[in-house]
Structures are given as C-alpha cells and as structure tokens.
C-alpha atoms as a printed R data frame, in Angstrom:
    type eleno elety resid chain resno       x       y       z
1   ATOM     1    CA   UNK     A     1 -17.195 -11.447 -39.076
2   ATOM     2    CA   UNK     A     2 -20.074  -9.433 -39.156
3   ATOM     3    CA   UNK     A     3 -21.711  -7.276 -36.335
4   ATOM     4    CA   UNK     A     4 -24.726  -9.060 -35.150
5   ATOM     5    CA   UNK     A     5 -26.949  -7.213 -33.377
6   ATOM     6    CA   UNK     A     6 -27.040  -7.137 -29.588
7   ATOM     7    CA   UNK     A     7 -23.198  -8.262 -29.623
8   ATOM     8    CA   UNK     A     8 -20.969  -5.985 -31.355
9   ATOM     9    CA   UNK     A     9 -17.976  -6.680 -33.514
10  ATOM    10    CA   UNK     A    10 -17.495 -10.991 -32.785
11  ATOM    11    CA   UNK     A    11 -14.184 -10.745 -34.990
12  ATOM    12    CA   UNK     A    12 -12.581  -8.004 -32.698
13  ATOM    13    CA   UNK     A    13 -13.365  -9.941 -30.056
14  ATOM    14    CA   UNK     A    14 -12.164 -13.060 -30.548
15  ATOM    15    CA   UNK     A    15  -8.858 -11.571 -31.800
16  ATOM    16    CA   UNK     A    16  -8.627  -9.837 -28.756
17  ATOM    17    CA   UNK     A    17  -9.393 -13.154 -26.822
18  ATOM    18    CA   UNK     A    18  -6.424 -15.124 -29.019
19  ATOM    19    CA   UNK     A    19  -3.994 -12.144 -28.344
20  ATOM    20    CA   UNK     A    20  -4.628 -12.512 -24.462
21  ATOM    21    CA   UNK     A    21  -4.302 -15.958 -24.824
22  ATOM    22    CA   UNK     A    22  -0.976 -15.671 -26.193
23  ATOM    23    CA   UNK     A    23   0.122 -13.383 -23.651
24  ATOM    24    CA   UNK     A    24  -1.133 -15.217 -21.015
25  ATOM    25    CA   UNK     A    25   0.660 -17.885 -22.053
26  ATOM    26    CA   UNK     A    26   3.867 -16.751 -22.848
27  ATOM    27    CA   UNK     A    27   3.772 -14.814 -19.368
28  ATOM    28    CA   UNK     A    28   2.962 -18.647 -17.708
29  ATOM    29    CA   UNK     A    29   6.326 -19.747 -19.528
30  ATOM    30    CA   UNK     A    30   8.193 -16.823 -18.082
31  ATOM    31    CA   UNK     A    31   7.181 -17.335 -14.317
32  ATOM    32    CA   UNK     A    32   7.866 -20.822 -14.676
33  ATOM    33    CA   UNK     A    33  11.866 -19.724 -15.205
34  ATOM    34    CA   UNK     A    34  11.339 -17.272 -12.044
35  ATOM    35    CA   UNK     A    35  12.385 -18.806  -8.696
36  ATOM    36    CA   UNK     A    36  11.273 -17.796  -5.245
37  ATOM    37    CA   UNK     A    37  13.074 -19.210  -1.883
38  ATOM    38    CA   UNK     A    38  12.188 -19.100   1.885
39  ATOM    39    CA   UNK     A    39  13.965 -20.265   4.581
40  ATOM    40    CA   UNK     A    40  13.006 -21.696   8.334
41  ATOM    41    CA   UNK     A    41  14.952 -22.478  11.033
42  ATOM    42    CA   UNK     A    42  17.133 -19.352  11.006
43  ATOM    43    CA   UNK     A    43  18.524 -20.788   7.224
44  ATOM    44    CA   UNK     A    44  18.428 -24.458   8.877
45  ATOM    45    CA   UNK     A    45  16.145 -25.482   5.681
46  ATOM    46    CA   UNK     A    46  16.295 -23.491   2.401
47  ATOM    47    CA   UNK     A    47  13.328 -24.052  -0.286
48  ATOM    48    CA   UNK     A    48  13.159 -22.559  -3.564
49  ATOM    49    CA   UNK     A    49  10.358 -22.820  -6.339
50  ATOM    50    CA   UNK     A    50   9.297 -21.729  -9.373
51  ATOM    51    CA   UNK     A    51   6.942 -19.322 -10.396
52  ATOM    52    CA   UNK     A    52   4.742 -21.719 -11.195
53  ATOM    53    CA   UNK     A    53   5.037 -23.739  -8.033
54  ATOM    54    CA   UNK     A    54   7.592 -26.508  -8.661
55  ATOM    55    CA   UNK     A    55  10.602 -27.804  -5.678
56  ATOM    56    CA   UNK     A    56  13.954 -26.960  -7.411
57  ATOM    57    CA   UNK     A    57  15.811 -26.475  -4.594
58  ATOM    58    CA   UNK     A    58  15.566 -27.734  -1.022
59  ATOM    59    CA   UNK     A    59  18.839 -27.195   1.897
60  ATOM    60    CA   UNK     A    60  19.058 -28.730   4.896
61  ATOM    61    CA   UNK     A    61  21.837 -28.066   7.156
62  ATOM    62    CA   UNK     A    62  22.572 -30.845   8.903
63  ATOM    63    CA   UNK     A    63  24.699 -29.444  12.183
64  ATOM    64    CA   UNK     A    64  21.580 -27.028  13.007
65  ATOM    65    CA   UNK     A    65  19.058 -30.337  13.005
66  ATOM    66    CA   UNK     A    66  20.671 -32.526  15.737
67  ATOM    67    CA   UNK     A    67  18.841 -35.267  14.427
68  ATOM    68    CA   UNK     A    68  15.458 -34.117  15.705
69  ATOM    69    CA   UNK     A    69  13.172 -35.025  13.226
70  ATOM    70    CA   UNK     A    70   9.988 -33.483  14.472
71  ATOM    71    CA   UNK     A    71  11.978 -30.297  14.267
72  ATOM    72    CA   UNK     A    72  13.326 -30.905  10.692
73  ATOM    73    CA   UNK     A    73   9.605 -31.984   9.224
74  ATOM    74    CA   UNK     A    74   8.386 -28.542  11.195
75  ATOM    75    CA   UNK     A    75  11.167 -26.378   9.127
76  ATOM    76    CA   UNK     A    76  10.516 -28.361   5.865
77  ATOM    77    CA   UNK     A    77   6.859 -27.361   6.270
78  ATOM    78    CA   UNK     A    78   7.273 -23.739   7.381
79  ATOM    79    CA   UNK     A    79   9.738 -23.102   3.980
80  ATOM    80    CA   UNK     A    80   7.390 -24.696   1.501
81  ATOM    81    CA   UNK     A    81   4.585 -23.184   2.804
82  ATOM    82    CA   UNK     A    82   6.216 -20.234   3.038
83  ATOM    83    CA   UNK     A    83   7.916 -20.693  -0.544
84  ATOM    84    CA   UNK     A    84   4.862 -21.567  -2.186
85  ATOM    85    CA   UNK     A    85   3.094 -18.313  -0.522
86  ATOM    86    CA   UNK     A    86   5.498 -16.369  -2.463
87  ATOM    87    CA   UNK     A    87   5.534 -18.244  -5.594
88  ATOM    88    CA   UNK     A    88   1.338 -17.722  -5.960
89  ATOM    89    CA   UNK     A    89   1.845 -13.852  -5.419
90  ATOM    90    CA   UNK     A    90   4.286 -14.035  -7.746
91  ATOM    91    CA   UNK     A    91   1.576 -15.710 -10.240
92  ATOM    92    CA   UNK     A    92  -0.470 -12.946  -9.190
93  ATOM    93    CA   UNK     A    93   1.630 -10.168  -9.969
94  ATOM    94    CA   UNK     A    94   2.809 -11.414 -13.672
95  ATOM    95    CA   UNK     A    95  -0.583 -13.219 -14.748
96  ATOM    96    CA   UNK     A    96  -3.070 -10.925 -12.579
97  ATOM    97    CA   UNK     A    97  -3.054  -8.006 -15.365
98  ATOM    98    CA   UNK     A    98  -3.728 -10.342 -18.016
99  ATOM    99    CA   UNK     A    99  -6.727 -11.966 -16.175
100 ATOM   100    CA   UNK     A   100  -8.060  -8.600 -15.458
101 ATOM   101    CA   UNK     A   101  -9.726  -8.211 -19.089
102 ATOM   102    CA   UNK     A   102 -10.978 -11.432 -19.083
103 ATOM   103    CA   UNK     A   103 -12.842 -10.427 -15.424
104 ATOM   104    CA   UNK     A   104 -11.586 -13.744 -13.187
C-alpha cells in the first residue's frame, strides 16, 4: 500500500498488526497448557487451573472436612478464588507484552 498522507506506511502497519495477532494468539494457546494451583484449608482442598482460567483439578481431603459443609464450600471458595488470582497474573505476564503495542 501506499503512504497516504497524515497516516504513514498502512501496509507496515497492518503487517505489524497480523504478526501481533499471531503472537498473541499462539501465546493464548500456550497459557492455556500452563496450570496454576492453590490450596485452602492447610491442603484440605487443592484447585488447579489453566492459564486461561479453566478447573482441571480440584482435591478434597475428606478426613480434614468432618463433614462440615459450610467449612468445605468456604475452602472450595478460598482455592478458586485464590487459583483463579494466579491464573489472570499469569495471563498478564505471558499476554501483557504483546498487548503493550497495541496500547490496552
């Protein structure tokens, strides 16, 4: 493409834009391979998830719950939440460079 004025080189551009776009991508398929885990409870419920914030993995140990299930849905939420914290910085740290040209 031709330089038009006022807006530079469009081809250079938009090359840049599909290259990014393939990176970004390709960096979304590789976090979504990466795992993260947090535990509550003192390890009475272990959650792990992906990079790009899916449940593959959730422990409960049985002997530390008693059968309290107030307790139980407390250390389910405390993991996940905890889980999922680390699975968005995660995000951050592989995708965040990529974004940063694109000024998100």
């Amino acid at each position: 493409m031709d330089k038009l004025p006022g807006l530079g080189d469009m081809g250079g551009m938009l090359k840049q834009l599909r290259q990014m776009q393939e990176e970004l991508v390709k960096a979304q398929k590789e976090l979504a391979k990466e795992t993260v885990s947090a535990e509550a409870g003192k390890g009475a419920v272990k959650v792990t998830v992906t990079g790009d914030q899916r449940v593959t993995d959730l422990q409960i140990d049985s002997e530390a719950m008693n059968g309290d299930a107030r307790k139980l849905a407390q250390f389910l939420q405390e993991a996940m939440n905890k889980a999922l914290d680390e699975s968005r910085e995660l995000a951050k740290k592989r995708l965040g460079p990529l974004s940063q040209g694109l000024n998100l």
